[in-house]
C-alpha positions as a printed NumPy array, in Angstrom:
array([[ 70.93 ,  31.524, -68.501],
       [ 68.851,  31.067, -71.931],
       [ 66.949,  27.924, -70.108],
       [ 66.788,  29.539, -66.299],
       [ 64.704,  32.388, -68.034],
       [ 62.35 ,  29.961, -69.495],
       [ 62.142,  27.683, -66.493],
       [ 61.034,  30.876, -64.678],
       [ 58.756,  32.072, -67.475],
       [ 57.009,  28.836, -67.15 ],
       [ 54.823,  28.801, -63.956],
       [ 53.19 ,  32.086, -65.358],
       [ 52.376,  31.229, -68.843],
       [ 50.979,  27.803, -66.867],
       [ 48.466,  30.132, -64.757],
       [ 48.081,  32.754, -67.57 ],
       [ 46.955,  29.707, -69.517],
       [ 44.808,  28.143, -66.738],
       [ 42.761,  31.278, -66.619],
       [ 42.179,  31.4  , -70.054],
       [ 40.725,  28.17 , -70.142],
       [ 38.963,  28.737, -66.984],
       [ 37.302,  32.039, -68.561],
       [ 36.587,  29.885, -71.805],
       [ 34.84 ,  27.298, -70.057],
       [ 32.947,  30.223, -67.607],
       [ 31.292,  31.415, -71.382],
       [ 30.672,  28.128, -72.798],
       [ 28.822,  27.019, -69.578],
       [ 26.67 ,  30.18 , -69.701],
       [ 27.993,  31.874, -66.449],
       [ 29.454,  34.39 , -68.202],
       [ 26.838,  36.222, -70.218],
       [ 26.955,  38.009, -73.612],
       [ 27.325,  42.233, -73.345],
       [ 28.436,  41.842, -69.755],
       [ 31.696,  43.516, -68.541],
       [ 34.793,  41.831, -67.345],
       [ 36.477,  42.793, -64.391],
       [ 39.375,  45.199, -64.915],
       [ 42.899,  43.499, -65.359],
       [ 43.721,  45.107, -61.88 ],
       [ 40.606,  43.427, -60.377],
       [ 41.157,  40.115, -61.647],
       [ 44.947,  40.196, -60.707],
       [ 44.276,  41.141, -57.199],
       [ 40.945,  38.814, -56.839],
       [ 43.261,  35.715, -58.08 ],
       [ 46.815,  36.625, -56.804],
       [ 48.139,  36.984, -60.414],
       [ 50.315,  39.628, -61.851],
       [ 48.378,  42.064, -64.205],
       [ 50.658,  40.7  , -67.019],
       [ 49.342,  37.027, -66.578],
       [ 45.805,  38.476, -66.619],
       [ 46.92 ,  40.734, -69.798],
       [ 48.202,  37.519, -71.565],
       [ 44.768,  35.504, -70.455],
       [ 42.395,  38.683, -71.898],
       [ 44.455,  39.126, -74.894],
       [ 43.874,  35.629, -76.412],
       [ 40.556,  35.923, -75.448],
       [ 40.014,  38.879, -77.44 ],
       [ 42.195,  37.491, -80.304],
       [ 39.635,  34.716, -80.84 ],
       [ 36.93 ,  36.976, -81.03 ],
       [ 35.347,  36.386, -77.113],
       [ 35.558,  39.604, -75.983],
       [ 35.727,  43.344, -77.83 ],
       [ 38.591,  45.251, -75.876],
       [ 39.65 ,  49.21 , -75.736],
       [ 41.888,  50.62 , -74.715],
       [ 40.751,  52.424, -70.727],
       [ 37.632,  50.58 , -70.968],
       [ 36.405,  47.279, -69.542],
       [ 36.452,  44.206, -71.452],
       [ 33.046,  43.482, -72.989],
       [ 31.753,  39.765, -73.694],
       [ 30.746,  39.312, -77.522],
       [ 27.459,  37.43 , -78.664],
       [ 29.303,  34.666, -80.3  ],
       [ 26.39 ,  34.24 , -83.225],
       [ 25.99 ,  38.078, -83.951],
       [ 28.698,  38.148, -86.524],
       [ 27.172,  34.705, -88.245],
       [ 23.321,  35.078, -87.34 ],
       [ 21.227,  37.094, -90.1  ],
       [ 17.955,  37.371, -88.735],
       [ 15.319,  38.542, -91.929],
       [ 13.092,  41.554, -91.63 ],
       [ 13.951,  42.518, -88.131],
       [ 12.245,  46.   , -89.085],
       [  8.793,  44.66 , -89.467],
       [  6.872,  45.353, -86.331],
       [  3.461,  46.153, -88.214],
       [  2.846,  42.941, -90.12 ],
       [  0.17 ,  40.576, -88.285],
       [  1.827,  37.59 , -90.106],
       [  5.13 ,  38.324, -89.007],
       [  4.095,  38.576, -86.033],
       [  2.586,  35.518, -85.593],
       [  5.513,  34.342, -86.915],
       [  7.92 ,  35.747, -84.271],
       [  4.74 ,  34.486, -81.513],
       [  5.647,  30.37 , -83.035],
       [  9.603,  30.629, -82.011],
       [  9.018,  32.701, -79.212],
       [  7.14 ,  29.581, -77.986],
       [  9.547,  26.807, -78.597],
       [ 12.393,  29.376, -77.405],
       [ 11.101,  30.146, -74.342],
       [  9.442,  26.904, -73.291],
       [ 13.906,  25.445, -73.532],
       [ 14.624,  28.282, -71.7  ],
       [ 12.537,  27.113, -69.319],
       [ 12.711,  23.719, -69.093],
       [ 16.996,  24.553, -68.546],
       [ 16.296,  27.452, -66.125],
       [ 14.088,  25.455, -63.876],
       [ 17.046,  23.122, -63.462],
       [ 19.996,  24.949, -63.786],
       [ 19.312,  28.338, -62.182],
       [ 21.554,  28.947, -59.007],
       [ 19.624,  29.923, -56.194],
       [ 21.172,  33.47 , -56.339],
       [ 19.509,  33.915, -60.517],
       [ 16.028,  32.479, -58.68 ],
       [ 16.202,  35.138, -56.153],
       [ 16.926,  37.804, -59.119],
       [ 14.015,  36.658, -61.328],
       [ 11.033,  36.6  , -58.382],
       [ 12.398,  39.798, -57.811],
       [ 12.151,  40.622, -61.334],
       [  8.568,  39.176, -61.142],
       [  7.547,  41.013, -58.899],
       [  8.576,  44.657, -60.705],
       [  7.089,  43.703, -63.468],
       [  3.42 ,  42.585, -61.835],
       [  3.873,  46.221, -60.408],
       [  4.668,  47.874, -63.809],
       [  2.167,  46.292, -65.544],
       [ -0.091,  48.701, -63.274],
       [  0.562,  51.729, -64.644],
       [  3.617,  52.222, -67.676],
       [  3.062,  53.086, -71.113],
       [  2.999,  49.859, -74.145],
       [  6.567,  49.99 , -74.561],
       [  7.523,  50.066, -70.843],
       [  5.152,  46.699, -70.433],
       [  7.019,  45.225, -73.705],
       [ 10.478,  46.08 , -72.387],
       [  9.478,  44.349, -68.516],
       [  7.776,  41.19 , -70.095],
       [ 11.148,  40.96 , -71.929],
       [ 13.791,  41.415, -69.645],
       [ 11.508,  38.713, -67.303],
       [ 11.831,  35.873, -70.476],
       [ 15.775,  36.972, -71.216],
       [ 16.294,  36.55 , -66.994],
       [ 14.577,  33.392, -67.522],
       [ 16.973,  32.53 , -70.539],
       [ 20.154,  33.832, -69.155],
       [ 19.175,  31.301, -65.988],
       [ 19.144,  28.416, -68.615],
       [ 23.349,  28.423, -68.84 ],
       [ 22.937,  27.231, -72.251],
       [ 25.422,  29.69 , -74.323],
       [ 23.22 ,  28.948, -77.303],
       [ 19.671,  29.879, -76.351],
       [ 21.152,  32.497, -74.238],
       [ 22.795,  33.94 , -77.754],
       [ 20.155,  33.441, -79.716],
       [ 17.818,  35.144, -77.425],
       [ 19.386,  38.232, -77.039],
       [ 19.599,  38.563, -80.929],
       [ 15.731,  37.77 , -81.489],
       [ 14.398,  39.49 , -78.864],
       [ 16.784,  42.841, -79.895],
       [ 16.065,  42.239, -83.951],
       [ 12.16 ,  41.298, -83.41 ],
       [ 11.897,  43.881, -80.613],
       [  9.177,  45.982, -82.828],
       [  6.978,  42.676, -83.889],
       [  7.465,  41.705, -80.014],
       [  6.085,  45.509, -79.03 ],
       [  3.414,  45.839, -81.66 ],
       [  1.598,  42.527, -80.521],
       [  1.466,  43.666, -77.017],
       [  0.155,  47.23 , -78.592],
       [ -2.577,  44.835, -80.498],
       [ -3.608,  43.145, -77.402],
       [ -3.458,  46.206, -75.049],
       [ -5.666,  47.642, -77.704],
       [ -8.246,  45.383, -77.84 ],
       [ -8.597,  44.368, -74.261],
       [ -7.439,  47.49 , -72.49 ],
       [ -5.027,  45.915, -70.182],
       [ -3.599,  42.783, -70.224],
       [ -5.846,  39.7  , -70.409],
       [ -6.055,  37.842, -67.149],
       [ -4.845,  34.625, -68.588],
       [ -1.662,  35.95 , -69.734],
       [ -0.959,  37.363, -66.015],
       [ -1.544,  34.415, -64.847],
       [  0.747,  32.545, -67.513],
       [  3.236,  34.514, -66.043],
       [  2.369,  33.438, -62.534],
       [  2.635,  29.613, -63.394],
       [  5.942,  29.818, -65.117],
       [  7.662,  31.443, -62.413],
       [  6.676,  29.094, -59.897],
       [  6.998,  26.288, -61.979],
       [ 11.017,  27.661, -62.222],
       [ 11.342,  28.23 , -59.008],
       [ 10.012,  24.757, -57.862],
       [ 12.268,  23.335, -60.308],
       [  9.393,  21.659, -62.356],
       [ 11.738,  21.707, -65.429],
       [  8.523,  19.837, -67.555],
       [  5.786,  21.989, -66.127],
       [  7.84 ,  25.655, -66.838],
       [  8.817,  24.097, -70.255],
       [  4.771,  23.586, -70.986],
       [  3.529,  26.908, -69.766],
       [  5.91 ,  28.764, -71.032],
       [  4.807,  27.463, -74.592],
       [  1.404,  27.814, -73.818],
       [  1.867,  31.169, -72.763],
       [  2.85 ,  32.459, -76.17 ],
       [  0.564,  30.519, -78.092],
       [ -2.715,  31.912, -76.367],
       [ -1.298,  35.344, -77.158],
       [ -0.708,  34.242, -80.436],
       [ -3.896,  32.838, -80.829],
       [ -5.353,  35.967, -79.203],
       [ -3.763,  37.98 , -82.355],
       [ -5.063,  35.445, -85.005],
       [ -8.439,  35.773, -83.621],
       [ -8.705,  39.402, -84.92 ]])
């Protein structure tokens, strides 16, 4: 009886174990995105014709190893596998023209990878999501206060990012663009200042590197998307 009760117990702990991996490999490729939810453990059992236990065992081990934060009556949350090792120095410091132009030199080589991976990796689906993110934020940019602008531009360079399926930039973005949020804000407050509105070139900055992604010019959206920081950044220094 002893080794009929494991021979049964077998085939599940084999699938329980196949969508762990499966799950593991989903965040390591990128498709599964820090902060997002999980489907509930009744949605996943009924989308892959497993019993809520086998999806219990899967979730479990993934929370155990510190993938996702778990509660109990509330959906499974993906963790940002650097937060807990990543300190990030003076995120408060939003004021400070050198820090900014600090936070402008690794927004540049960030965002030009992101690029360069986005314009070849995005699925057609994430394309679709950022022109239509492009386009919201052309229309934005019309009329929204400073921080409504800052918060658009961002969430337009974190789609961009998240469409690179590279776990690491996609990490490391969400942490710098959260920490350095108020250096990332108070140079668009400098530039709105000075000009008024936004300066043409860095509209049309924005213009290039989306088509460039969508054409899938991975060297092109990788150069713009450099350039584009650095002219703001040499907009700043110019003061």
């Amino acid at each position: 009886m002893p080794a009929r009760e494991q021979n049964d117990e077998c085939p599940e702990q084999g699938r329980s174990q196949r969508l762990y991996e499966r799950l593991i490999a989903q965040i390591a490729e990128g498709d599964l995105l820090p902060g997002t939810k999980l489907p509930s453990e009744r949605t996943l059992a009924k989308e892959l014709g497993m019993s809520r236990e086998m999806v219990r065992g899967a979730l479990s081990r993934l929370a155990a190893g510190g993938y996702i934060q778990s509660a109990q009556g509330r959906a499974s949350r993906l963790c940002n596998l650097m937060a807990p090792h990543l300190q990030l120095p003076l995120e408060g410091l939003g004021d400070d023209l050198e820090f900014q132009l600090q936070v402008m030199e690794i927004r540049a080589l960030l965002e030009g990878e992101c690029a360069w991976y986005a314009a070849q990796r995005a699925s057609d689906a994430e394309l679709a999501v950022l022109a239509e993110e492009y386009a919201l934020m052309y229309e934005r940019g019309k009329s929204e206060t400073t921080l409504a602008k800052a918060r658009a531009d961002l969430r337009f360079h974190m789609l961009i990012a998240e469409s690179s399926h590279n776990l690491l930039l996609i990490s490391f973005s969400q942490l710098f663009y959260e920490r350095y949020f108020n250096a990332i804000y108070g140079v668009l407050s400098r530039t709105l200042k000075r000009f008024g509105r936004y300066p043409e070139g860095i509209r049309g900055q924005h213009a290039e590197i989306h088509r460039a992604i969508q054409a899938r010019d991975a060297e092109h959206a990788r150069r713009i998307a450099r350039e584009h920081i650095l002219y703001t950044r040499a907009l700043l220094a110019a003061e």
